[in-house]
C-alpha positions in Angstrom: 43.4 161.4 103.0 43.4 160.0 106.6 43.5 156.3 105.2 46.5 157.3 103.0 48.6 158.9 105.8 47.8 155.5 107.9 48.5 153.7 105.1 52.0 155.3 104.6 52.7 155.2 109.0 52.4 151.2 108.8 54.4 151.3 106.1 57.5 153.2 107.9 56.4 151.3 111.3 56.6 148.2 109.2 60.2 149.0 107.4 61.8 150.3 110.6 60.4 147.1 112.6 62.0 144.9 109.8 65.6 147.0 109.6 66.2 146.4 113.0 65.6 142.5 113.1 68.9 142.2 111.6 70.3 144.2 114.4 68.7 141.7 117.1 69.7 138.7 115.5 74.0 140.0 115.4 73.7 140.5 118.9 72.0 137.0 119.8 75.7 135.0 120.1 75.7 134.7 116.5 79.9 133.7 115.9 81.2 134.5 112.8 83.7 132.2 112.3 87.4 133.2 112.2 90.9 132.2 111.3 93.8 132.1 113.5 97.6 131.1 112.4 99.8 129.9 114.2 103.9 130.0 112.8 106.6 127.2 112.1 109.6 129.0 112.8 112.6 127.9 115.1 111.5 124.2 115.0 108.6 125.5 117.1 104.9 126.4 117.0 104.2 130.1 117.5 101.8 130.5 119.5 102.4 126.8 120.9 99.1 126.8 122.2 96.3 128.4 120.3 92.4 129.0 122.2 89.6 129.4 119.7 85.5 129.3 119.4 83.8 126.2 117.5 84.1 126.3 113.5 87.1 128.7 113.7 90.1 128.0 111.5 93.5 127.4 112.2 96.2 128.5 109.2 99.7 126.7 110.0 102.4 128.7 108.0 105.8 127.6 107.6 108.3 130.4 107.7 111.4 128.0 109.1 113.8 128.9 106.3 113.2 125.7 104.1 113.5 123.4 107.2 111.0 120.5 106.8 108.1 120.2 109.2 104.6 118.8 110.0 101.3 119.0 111.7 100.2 115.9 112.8 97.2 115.3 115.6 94.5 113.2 116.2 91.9 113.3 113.1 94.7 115.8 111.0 97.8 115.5 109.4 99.9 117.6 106.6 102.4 116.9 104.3 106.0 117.7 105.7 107.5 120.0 103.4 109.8 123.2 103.6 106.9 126.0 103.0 103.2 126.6 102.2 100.9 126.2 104.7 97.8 123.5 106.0 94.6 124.7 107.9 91.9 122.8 109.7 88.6 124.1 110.8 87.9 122.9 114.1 84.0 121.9 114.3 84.1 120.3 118.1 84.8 121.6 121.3 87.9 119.9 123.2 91.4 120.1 123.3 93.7 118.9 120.4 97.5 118.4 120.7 99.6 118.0 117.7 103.4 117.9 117.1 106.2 117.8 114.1 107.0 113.9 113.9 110.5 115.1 113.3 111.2 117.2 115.8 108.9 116.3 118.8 111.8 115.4 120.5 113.2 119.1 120.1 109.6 120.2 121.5 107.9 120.6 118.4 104.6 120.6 119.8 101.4 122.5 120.6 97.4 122.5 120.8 94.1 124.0 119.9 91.8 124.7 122.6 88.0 125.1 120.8 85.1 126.3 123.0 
């Protein structure tokens, strides 16, 4: 009877040790990636400068009433086009400008900052 209730105490000892490895390894800086947008509107980028973590996202979305625009940067470009929307995951620290080849002399322009 004694071996049987031991038995079953390592068991539980065992299950509750395991359920909260999980719970350790969440809190040990794991990032879960994320996605960030950032707006055409006004021939401008919204938010014009963007700061994100390693393998995060960015979403450009065009919402400029049909006006034609671009993201263009070192290592990315989209289409120019009126709508829809272009995203880039960002796998390397550093700073990245970009701009609208049309309208960078409006002040088209912006960056992503990746840490």
């Amino acid at each position: 009877m004694k071996s049987r209730m031991l038995t079953g105490a390592v068991a539980i000892t065992a299950l509750l040790g395991a359920a909260a490895i999980p719970a350790l390894a969440a809190g040990g800086g794991a990032h879960t990636s994320a996605v960030h947008d950032v707006t055409l509107s006004h021939i401008r980028y919204h938010p014009a400068a963007l700061s994100i973590k390693r393998g995060d996202t960015v979403t450009w979305l065009w919402r400029d009433k049909g006006e034609r625009h671009n993201v263009t940067g070192s290592g990315f470009k989209s289409k120019t086009m009126g709508s829809g929307s272009f995203s880039v995951r960002f796998t390397k620290a550093g700073t990245f400008n970009y701009h609208c080849t049309i309208h960078v002399k409006e002040g088209m322009v912006g960056k992503v900052i990746v840490h």
